[in-house]
Biopython code that builds the backbone (N, CA, C, O; Angstrom):
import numpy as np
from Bio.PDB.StructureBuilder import StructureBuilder

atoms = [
    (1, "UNK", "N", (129.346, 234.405, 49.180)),
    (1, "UNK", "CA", (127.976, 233.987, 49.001)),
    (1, "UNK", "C", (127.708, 232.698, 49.768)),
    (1, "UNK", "O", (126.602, 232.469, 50.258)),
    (2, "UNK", "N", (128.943, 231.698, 49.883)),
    (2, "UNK", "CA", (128.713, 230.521, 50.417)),
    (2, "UNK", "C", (128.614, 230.599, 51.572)),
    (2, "UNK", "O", (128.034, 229.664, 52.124)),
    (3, "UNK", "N", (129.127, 231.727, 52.421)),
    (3, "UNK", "CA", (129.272, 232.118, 53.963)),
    (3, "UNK", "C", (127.632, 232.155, 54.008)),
    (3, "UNK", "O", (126.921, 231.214, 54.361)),
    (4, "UNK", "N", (127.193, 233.439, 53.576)),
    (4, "UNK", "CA", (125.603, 234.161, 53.854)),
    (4, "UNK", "C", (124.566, 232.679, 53.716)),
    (4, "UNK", "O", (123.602, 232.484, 54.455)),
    (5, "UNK", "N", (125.042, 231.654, 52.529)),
    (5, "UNK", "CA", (123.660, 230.815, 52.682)),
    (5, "UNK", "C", (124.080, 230.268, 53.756)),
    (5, "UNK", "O", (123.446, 230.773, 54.682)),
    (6, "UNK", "N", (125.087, 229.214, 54.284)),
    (6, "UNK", "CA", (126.123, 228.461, 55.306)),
    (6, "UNK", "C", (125.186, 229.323, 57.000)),
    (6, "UNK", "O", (124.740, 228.742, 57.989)),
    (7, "UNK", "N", (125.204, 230.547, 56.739)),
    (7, "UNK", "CA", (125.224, 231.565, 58.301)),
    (7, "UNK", "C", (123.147, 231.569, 58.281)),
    (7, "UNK", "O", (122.395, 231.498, 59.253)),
    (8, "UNK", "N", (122.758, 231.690, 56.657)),
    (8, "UNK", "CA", (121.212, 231.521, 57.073)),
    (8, "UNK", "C", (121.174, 230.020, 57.065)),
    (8, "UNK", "O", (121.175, 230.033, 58.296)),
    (9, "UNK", "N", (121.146, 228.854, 56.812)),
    (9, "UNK", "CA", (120.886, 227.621, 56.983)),
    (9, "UNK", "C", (121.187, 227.986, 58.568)),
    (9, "UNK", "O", (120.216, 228.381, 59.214)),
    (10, "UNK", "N", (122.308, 227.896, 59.158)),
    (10, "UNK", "CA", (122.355, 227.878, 60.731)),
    (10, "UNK", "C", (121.271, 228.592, 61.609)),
    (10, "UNK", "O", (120.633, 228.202, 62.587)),
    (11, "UNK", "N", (121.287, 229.951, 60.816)),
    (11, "UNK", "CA", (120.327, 230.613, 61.682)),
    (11, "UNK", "C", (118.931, 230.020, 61.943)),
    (11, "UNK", "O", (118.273, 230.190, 62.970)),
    (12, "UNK", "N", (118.616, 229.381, 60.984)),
    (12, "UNK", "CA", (117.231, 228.758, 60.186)),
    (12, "UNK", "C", (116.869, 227.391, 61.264)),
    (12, "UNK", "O", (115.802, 227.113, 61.811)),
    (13, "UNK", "N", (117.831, 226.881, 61.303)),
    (13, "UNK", "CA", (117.867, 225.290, 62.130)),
    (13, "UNK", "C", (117.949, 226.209, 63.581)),
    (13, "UNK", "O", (116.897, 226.205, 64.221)),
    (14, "UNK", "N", (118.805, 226.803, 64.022)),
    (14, "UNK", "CA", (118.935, 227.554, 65.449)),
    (14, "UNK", "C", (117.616, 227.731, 66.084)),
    (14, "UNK", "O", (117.382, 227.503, 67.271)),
    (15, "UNK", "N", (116.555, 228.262, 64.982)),
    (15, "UNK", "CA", (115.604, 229.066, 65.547)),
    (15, "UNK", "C", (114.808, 228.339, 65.147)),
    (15, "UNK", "O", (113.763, 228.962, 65.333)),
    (16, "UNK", "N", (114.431, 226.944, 64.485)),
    (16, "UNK", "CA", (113.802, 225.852, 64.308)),
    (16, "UNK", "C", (113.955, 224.975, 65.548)),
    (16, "UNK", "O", (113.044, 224.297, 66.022)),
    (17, "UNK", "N", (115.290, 225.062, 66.063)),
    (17, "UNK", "CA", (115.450, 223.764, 67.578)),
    (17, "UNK", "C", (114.637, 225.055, 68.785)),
    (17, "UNK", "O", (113.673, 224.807, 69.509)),
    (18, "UNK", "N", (115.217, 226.117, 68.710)),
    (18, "UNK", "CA", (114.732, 227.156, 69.975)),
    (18, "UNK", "C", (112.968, 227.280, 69.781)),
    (18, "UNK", "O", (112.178, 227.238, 70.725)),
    (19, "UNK", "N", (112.672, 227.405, 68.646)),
    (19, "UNK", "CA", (110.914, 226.065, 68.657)),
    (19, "UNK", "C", (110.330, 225.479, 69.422)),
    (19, "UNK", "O", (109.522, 225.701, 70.324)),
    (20, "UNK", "N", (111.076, 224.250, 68.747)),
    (20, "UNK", "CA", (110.914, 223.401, 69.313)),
    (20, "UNK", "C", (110.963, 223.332, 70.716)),
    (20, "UNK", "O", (110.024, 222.895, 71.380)),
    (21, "UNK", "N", (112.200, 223.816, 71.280)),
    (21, "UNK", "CA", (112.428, 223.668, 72.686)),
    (21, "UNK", "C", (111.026, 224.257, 73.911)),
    (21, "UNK", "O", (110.441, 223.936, 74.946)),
    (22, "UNK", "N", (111.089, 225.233, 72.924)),
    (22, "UNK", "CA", (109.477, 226.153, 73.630)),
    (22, "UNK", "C", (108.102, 225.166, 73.745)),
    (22, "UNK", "O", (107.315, 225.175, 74.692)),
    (23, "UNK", "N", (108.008, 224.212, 72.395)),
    (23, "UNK", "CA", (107.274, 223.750, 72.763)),
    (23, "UNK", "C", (107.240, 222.767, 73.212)),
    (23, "UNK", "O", (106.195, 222.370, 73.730)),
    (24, "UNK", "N", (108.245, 222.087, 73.187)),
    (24, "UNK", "CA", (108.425, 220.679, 74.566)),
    (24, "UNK", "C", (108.440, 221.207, 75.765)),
    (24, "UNK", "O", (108.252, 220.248, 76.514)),
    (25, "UNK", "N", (108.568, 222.310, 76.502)),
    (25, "UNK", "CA", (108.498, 223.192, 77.605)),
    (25, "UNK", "C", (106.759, 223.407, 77.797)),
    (25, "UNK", "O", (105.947, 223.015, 78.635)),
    (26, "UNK", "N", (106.685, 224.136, 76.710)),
    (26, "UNK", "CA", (105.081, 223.927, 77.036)),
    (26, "UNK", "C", (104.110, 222.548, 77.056)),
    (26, "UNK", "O", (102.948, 222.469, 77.456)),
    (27, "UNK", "N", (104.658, 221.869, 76.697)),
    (27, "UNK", "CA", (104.069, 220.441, 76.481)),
    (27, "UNK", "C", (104.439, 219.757, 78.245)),
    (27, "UNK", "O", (103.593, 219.552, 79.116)),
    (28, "UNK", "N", (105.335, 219.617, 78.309)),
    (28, "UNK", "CA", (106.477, 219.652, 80.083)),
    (28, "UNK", "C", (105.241, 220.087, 81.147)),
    (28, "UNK", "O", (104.798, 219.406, 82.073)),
    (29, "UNK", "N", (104.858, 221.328, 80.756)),
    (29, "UNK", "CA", (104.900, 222.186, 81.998)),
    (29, "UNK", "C", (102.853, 221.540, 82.130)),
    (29, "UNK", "O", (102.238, 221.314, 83.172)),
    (30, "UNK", "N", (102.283, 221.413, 80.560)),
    (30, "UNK", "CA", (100.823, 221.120, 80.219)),
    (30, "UNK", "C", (100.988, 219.777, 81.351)),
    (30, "UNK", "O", (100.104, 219.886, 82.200)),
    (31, "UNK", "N", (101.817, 218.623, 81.582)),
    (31, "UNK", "CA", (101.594, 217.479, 81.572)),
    (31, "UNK", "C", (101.876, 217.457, 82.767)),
    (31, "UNK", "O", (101.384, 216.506, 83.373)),
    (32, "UNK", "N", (102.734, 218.424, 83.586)),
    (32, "UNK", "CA", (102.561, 218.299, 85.415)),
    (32, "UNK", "C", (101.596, 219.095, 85.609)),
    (32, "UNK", "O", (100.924, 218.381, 86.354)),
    (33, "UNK", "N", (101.024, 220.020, 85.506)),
    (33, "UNK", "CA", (99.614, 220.871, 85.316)),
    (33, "UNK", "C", (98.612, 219.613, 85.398)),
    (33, "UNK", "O", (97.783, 219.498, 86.301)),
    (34, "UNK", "N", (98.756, 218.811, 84.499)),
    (34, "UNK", "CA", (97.971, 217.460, 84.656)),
    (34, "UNK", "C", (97.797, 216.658, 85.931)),
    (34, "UNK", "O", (96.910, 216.412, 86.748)),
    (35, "UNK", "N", (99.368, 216.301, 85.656)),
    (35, "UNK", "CA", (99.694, 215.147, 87.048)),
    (35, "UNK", "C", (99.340, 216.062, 88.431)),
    (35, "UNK", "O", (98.600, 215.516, 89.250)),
    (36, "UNK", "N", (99.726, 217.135, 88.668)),
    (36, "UNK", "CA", (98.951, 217.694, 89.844)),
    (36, "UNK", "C", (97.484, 217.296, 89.948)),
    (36, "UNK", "O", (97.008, 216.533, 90.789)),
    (37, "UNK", "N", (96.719, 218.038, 88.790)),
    (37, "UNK", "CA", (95.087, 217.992, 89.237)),
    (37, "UNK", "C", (94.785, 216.143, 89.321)),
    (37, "UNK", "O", (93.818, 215.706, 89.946)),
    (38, "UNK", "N", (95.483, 215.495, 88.807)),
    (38, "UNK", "CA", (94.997, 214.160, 89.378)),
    (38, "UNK", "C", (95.863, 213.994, 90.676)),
    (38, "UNK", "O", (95.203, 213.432, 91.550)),
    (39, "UNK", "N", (96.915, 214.255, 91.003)),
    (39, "UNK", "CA", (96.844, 214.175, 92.291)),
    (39, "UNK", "C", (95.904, 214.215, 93.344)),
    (39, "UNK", "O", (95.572, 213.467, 94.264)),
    (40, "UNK", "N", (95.553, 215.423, 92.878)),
    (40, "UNK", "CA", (94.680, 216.498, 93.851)),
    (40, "UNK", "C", (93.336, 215.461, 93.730)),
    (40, "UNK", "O", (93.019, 214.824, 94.735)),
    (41, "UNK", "N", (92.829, 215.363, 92.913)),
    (41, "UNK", "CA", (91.529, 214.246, 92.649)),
    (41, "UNK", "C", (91.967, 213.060, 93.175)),
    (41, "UNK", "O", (91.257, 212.768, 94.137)),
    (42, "UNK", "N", (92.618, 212.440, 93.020)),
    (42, "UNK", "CA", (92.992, 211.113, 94.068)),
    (42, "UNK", "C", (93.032, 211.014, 95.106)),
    (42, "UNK", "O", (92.413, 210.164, 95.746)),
    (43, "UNK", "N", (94.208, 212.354, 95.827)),
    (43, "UNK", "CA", (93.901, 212.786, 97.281)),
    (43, "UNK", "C", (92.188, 213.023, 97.874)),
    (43, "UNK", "O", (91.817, 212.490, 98.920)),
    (44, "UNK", "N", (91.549, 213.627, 97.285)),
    (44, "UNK", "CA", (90.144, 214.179, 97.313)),
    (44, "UNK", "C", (89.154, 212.123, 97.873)),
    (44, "UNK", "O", (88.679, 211.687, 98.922)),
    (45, "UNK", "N", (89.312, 211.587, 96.559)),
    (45, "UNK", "CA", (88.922, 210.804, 96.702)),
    (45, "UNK", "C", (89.035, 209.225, 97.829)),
    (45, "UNK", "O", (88.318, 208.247, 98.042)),
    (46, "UNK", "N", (90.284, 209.700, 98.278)),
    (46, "UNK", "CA", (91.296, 208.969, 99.186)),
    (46, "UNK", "C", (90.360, 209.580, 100.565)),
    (46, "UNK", "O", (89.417, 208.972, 101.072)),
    (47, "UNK", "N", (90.773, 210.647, 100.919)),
    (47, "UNK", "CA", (90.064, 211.670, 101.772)),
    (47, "UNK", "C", (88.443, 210.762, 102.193)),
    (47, "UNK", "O", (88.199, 210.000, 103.128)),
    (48, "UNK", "N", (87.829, 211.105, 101.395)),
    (48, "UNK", "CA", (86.301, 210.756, 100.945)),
    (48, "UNK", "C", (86.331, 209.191, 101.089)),
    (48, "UNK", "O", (85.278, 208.821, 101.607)),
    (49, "UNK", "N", (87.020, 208.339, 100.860)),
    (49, "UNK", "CA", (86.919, 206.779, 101.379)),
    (49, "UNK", "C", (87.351, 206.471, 102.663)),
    (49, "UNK", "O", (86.931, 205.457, 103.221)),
    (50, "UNK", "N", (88.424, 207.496, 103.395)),
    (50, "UNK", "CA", (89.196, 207.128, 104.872)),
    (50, "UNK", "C", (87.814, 208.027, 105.301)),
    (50, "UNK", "O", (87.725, 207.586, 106.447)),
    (51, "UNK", "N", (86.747, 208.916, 105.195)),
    (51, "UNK", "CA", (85.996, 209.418, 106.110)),
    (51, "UNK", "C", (84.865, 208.390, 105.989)),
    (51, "UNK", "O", (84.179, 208.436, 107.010)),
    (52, "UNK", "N", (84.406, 207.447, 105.084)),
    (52, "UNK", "CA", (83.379, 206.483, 104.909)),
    (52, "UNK", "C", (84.048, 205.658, 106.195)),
    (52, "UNK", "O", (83.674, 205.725, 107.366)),
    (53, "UNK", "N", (85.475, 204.620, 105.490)),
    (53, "UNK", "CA", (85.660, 204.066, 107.063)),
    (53, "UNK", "C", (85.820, 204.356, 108.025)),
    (53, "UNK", "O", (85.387, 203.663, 108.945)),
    (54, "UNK", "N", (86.398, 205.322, 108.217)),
    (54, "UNK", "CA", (86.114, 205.826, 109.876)),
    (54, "UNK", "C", (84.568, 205.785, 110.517)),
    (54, "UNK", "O", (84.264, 205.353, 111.629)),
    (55, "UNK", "N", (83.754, 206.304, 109.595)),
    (55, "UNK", "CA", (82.314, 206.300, 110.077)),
    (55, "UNK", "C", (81.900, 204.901, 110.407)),
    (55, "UNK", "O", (81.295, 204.661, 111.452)),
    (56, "UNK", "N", (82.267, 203.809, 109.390)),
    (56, "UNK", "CA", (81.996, 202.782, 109.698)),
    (56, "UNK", "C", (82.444, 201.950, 111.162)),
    (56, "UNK", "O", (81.817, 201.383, 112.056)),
    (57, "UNK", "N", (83.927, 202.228, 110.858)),
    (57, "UNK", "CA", (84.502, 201.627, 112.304)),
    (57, "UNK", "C", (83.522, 202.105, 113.499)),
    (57, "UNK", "O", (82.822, 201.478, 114.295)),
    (58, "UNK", "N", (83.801, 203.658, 113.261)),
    (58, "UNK", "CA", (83.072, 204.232, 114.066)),
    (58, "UNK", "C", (81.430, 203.927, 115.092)),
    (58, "UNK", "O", (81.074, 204.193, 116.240)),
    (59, "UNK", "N", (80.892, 203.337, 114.064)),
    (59, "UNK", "CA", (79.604, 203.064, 114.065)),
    (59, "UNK", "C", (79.454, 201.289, 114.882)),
    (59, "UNK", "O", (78.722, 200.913, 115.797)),
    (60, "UNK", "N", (80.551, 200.493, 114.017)),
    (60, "UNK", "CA", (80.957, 199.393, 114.680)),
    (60, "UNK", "C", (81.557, 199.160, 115.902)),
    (60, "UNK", "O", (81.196, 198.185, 116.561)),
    (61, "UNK", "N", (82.495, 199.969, 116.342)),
    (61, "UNK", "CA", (82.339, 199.750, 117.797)),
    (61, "UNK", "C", (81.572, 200.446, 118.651)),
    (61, "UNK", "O", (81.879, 200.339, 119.839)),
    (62, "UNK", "N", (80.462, 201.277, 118.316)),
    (62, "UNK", "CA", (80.012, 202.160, 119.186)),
    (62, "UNK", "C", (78.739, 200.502, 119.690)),
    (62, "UNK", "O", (78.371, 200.182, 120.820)),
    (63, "UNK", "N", (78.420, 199.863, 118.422)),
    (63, "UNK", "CA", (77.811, 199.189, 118.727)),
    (63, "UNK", "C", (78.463, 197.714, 119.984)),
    (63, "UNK", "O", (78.087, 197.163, 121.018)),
    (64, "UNK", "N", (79.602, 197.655, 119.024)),
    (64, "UNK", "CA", (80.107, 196.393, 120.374)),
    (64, "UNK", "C", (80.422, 197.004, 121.446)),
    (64, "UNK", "O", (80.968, 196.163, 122.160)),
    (65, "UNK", "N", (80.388, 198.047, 121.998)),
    (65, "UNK", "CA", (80.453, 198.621, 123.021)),
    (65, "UNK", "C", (79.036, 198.396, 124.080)),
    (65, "UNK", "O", (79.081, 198.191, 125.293)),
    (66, "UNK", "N", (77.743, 198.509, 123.176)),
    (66, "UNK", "CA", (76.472, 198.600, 123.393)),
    (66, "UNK", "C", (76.440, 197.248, 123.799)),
    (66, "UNK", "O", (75.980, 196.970, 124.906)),
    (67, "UNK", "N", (76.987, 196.140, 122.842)),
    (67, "UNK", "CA", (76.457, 194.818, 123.338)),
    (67, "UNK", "C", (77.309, 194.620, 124.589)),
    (67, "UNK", "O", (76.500, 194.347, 125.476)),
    (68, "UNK", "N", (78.353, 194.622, 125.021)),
    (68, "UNK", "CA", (79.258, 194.755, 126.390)),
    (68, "UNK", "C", (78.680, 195.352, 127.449)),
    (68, "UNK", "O", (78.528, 194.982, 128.614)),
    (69, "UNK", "N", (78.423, 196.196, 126.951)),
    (69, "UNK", "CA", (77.379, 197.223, 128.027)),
    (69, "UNK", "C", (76.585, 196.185, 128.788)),
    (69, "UNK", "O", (76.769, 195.544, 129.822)),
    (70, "UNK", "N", (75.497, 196.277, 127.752)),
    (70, "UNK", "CA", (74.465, 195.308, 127.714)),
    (70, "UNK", "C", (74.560, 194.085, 128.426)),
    (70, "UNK", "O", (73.722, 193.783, 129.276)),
    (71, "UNK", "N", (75.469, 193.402, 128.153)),
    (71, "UNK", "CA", (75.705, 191.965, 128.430)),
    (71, "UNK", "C", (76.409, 192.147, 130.038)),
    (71, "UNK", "O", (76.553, 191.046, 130.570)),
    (72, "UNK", "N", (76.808, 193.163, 130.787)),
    (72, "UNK", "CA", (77.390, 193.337, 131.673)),
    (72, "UNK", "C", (76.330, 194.126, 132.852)),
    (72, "UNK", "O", (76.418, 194.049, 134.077)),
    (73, "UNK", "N", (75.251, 194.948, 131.979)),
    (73, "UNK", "CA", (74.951, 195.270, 133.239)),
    (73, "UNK", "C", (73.049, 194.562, 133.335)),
    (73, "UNK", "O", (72.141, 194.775, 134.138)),
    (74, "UNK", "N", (73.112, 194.018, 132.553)),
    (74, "UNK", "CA", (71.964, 192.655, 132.367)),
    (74, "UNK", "C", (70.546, 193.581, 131.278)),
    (74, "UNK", "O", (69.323, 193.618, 131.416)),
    (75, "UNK", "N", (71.236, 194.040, 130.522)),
    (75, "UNK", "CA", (69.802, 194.783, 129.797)),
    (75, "UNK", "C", (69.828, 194.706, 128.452)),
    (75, "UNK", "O", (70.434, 193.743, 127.983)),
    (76, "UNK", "N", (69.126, 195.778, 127.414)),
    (76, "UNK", "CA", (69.186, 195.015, 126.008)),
    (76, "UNK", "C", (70.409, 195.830, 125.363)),
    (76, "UNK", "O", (71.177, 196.361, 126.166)),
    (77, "UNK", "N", (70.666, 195.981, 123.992)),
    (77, "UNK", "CA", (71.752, 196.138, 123.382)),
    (77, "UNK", "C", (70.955, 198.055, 123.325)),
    (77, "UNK", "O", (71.632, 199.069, 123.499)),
    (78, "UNK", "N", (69.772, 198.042, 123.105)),
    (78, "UNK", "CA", (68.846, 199.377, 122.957)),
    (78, "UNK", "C", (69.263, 200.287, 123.991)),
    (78, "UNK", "O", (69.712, 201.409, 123.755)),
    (79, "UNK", "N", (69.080, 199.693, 125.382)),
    (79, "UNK", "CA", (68.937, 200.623, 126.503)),
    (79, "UNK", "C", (70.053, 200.510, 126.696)),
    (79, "UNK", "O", (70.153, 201.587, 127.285)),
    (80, "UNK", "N", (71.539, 199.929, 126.725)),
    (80, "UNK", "CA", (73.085, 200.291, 126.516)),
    (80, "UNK", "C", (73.234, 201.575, 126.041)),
    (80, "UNK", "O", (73.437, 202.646, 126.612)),
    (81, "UNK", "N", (73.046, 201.155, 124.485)),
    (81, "UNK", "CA", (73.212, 202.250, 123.363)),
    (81, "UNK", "C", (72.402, 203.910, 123.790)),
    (81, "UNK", "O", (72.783, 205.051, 123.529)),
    (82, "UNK", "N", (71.054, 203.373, 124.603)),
    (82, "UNK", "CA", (70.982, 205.270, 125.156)),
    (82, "UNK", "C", (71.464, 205.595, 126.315)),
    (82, "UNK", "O", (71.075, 206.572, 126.955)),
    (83, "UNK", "N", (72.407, 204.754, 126.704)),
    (83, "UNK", "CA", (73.222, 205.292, 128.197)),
    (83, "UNK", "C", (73.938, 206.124, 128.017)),
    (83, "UNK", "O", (74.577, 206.602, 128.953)),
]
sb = StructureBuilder()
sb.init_structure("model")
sb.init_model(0)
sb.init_chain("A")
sb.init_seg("    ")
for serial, (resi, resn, name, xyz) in enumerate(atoms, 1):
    if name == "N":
        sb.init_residue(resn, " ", resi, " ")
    sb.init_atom(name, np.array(xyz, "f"), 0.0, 1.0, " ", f" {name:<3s}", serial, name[0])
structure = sb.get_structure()
């Protein structure tokens, strides 16, 4: 009799940790499921700030280009910029 309770107590805890284990696995797997989509949103947003500065740079030297222009071939920064 002492065997059968001894063999269900074990079985009982066995399949109480194998539970558990499932759900720290699912909990595991919920929380990089996570950390990806904020990746992915950070990247996104990263993306979306390097295309703001580029435009900016962009925009900034197109202009000091205009004033060089300008200043070199004796006209305004306007009529550079539509050359």
């Amino acid at each position: 009799m002492r065997k059968i309770a001894l063999f269900a107590a074990a079985s009982a805890a066995a399949l109480t940790l194998a539970a558990c284990s499932e759900a720290t696995e699912d909990l595991a797997e919920a929380t990089a499921d996570e950390a990806v989509a904020d990746a992915e949103t950070n990247m996104e947003a990263i993306e979306a700030e390097t295309d703001e500065a580029i435009a900016d740079v962009t925009a900034e030297a197109d202009e000091a280009a205009a004033e060089v222009e300008a200043a070199a071939e004796n006209e305004t920064t306007a009529e550079a910029a539509a050359d």
